[in-house]
N, C-alpha and C positions, 0 to 999 in steps of 0.2 A: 781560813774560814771568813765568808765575807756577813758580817754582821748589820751592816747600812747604818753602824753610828757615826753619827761625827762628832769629833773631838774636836773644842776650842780653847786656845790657847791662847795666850799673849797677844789680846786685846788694847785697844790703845784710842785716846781722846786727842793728841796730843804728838807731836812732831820736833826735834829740834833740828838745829841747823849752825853751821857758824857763818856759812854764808849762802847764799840764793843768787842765781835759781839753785834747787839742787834734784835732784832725780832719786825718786824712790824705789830701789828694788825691785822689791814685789809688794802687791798692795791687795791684799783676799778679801773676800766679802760671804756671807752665808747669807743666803735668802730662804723662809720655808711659808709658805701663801699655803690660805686654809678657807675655806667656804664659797668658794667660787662657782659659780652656777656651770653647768656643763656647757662644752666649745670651748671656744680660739678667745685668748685676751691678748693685751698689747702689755708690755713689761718692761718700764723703762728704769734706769737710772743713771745717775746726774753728778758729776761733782765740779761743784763752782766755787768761785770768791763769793765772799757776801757781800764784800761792797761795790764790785764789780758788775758781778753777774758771770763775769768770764768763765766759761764752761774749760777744765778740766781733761775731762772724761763722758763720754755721752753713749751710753748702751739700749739700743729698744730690740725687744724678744718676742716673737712671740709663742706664748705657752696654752697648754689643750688642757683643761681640766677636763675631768670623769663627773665631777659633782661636786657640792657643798664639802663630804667625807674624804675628799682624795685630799693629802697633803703635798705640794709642787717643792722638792726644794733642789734649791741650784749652790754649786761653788764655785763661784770667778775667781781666778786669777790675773793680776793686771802687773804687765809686768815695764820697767822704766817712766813711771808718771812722772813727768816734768814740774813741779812746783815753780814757779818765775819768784815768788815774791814771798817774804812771808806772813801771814794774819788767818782770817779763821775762812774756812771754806767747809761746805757743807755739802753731806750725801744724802741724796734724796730719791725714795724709792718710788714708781711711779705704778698707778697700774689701770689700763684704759683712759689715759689723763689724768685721771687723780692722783693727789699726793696722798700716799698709806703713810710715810715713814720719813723722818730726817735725822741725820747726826752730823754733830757737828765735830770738826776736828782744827785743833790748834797749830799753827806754822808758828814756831818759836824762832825768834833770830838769839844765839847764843854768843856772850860775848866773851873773848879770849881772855882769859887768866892773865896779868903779866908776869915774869916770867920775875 
């Protein structure tokens, strides 16, 4: 039965590592856009260093709303994202240029226990 919920789970600010670069997985995102005037927008998102700038990750979409009442939402899947280094880098949702949304997430360098 398909019901169109989505379920979230295991959420996270926050990355460790014991060493770098190190390569993530999979990396998901839930996007759901609300009030948009009917037609074509531009839909980006972004994930950099913050002290860099160095882009990550660079996605632009683009999406047709119905009107203000339609709700747009998306599930990405990102799959082997390279981190080089670790500190704080930021995802940031775009949309027609503008920034709607940011979260930041933490590159932890972890250090080895001695034995």
């Amino acid at each position: 039965m398909e019901t169109g919920k989505v379920h979230i789970a295991g959420t996270f600010n926050q990355l460790s590592a014991f060493s770098y670069p190190m390569v993530h997985p999979q990396f998901f995102t839930y996007i759901a856009v609300t009030g948009l005037q009917s037609g074509s927008h531009q839909l980006g998102l972004e994930l950099s260093y913050f002290d860099s700038g160095e882009k990550l990750l660079k996605v632009d979409q683009e999406i047709n709303s119905g009107g203000p009442l339609e709700v747009i939402e998306m599930n990405m899947c990102f799959n082997q994202i390279m981190f080089k280094k670790h500190g704080n880098v930021e995802l940031v949702l775009k949309l027609n240029d503008q920034i709607m949304q940011t979260r930041k997430l933490i590159l932890k360098k972890m250090e080895k226990k001695p034995n």
